[in-house]
C-alpha positions as CSV (number, residue, x, y, z in Angstrom):
1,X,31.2,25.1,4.5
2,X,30.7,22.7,1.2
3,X,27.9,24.3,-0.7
4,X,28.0,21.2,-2.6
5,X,26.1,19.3,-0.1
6,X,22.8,22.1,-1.0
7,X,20.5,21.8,-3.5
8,X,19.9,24.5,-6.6
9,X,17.3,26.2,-4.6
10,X,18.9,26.7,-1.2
11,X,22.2,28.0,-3.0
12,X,20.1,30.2,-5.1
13,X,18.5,31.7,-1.1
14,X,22.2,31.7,-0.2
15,X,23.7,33.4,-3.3
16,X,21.3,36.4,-3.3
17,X,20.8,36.9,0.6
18,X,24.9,37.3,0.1
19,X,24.5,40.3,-2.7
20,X,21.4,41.6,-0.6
21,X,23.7,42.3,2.2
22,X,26.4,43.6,0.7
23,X,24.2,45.8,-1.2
24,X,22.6,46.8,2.0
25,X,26.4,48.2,3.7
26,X,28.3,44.6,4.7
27,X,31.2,43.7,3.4
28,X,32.0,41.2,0.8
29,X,34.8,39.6,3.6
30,X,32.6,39.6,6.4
31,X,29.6,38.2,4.4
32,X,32.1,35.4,3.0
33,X,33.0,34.6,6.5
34,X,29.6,34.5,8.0
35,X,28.7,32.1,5.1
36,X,31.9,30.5,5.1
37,X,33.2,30.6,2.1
38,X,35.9,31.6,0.4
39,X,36.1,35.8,-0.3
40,X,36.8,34.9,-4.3
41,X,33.3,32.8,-4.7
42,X,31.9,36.1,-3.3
43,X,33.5,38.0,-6.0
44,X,32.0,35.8,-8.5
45,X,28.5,36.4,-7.1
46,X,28.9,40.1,-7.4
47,X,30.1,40.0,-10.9
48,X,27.6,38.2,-11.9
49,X,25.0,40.3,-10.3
50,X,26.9,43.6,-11.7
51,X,26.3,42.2,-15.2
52,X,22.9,39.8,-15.2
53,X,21.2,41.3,-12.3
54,X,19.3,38.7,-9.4
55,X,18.7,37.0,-12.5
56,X,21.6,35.6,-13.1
57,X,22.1,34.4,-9.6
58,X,19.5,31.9,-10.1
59,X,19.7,28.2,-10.3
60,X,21.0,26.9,-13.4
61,X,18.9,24.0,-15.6
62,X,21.1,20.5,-14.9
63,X,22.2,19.8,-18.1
64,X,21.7,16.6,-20.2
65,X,19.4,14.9,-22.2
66,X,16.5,13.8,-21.3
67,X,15.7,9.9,-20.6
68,X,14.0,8.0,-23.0
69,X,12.1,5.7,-21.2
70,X,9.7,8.1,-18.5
71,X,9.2,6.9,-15.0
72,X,6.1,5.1,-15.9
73,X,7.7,3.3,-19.1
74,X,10.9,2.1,-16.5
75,X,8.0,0.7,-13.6
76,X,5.9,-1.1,-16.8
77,X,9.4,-2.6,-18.3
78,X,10.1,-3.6,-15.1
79,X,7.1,-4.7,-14.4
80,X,7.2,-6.6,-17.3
81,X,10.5,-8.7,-17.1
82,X,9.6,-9.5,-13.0
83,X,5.9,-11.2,-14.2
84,X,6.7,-13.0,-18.0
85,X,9.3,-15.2,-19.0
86,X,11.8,-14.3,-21.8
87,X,9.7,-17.2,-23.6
88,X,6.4,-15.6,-22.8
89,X,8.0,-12.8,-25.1
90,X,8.8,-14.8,-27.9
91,X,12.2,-14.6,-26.9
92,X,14.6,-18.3,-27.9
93,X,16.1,-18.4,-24.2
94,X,14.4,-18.2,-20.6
95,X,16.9,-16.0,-18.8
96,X,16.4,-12.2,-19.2
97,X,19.7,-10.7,-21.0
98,X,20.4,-7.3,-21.7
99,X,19.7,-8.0,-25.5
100,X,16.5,-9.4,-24.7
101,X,15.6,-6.5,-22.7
102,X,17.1,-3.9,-25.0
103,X,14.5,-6.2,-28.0
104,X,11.7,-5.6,-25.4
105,X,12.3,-1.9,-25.0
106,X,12.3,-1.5,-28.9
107,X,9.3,-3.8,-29.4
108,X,7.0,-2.2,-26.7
109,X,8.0,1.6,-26.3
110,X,9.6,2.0,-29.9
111,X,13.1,3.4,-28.3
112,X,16.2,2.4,-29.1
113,X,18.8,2.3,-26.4
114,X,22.5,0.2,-26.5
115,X,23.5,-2.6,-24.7
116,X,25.4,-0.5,-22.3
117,X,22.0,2.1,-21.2
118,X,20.2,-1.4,-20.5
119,X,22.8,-2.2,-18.3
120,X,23.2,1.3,-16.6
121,X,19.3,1.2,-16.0
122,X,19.0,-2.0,-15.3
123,X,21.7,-1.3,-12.7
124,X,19.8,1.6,-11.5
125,X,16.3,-0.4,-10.5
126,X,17.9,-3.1,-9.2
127,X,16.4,-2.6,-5.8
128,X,13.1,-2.3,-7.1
129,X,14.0,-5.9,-9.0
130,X,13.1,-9.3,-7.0
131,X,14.4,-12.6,-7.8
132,X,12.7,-13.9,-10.4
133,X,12.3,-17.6,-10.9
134,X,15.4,-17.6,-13.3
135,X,17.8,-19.1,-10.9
136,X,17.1,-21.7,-8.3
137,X,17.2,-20.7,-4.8
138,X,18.5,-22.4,-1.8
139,X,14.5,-22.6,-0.8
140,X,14.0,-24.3,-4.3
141,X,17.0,-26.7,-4.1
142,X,15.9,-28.4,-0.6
143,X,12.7,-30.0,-1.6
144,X,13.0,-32.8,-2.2
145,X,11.0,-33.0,-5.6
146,X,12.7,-30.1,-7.4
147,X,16.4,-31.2,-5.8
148,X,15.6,-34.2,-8.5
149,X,14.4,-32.2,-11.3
150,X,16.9,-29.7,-10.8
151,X,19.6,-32.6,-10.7
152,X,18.0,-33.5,-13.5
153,X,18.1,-30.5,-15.8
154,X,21.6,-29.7,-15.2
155,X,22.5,-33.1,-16.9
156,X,20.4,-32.1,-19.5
157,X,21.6,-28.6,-20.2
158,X,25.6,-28.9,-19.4
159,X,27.4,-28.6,-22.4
């Protein structure tokens, strides 16, 4: 069995249920089997629980630091660069980079992140990330109005 597929709680139930039985007359082999796992990880357990107790077959805090942007900071950002234009932000270009979000993120929640975090959390949301009107879509492109202007301001802007 991969106890890696479990989360912190259920391999907390699994860990002591293993000591309680052993404790209770079963042996550590035959409990290891019934689990399936190996006889050493067993071991471990009981070593642990001979020095720290139940206690110190608890779940472990995941370590890291925390974010710096919240949940509700991400969904406003986000928020934020789906509804405005860069220029609406007093930003030079109308395409969203990571620079200009990374400039947003320090103007409106006072954090500083690098380049690379934008990138990584921008990453992350994606799904939750529509097109936004910064490229044309195939929609865009066959009507016959904005097929002109669009003709049009690639003339203009190709350098």
């Amino acid at each position: 069995m991969d106890l890696r597929s479990f989360s912190h709680q259920a391999l907390e139930q699994i860990r002591m249920s293993a000591v309680t039985r052993i404790d209770a007359g079963e042996s550590p082999e035959a409990v290891a089997q019934g689990i399936g796992i190996s006889w050493r990880q067993i071991y471990r357990w009981l070593l642990a629980y001979h020095y720290g107790g139940l206690d110190a077959l608890k779940a472990k805090p995941i370590a890291g630091a925390p974010p710096k942007l919240g949940p509700k900071q991400v969904a406003k950002l986000l928020r934020m660069i789906q509804s405005k234009s860069p220029l609406q932000c007093q930003f030079e270009f109308a395409v969203w980079t990571l620079s200009m979000i990374r400039e947003l993120i320090r103007r409106e929640f006072a954090v500083s992140l690098s380049e690379v975090s934008v990138g990584r959390l921008m990453k992350r949301k994606r799904p939750l990330i529509t097109p936004s009107p910064q490229r044309f879509t195939p929609a865009v492109l066959s009507r016959p109005v904005a097929s002109y202007a669009v003709a049009g301001w690639r003339c203009r802007c190709s350098w």
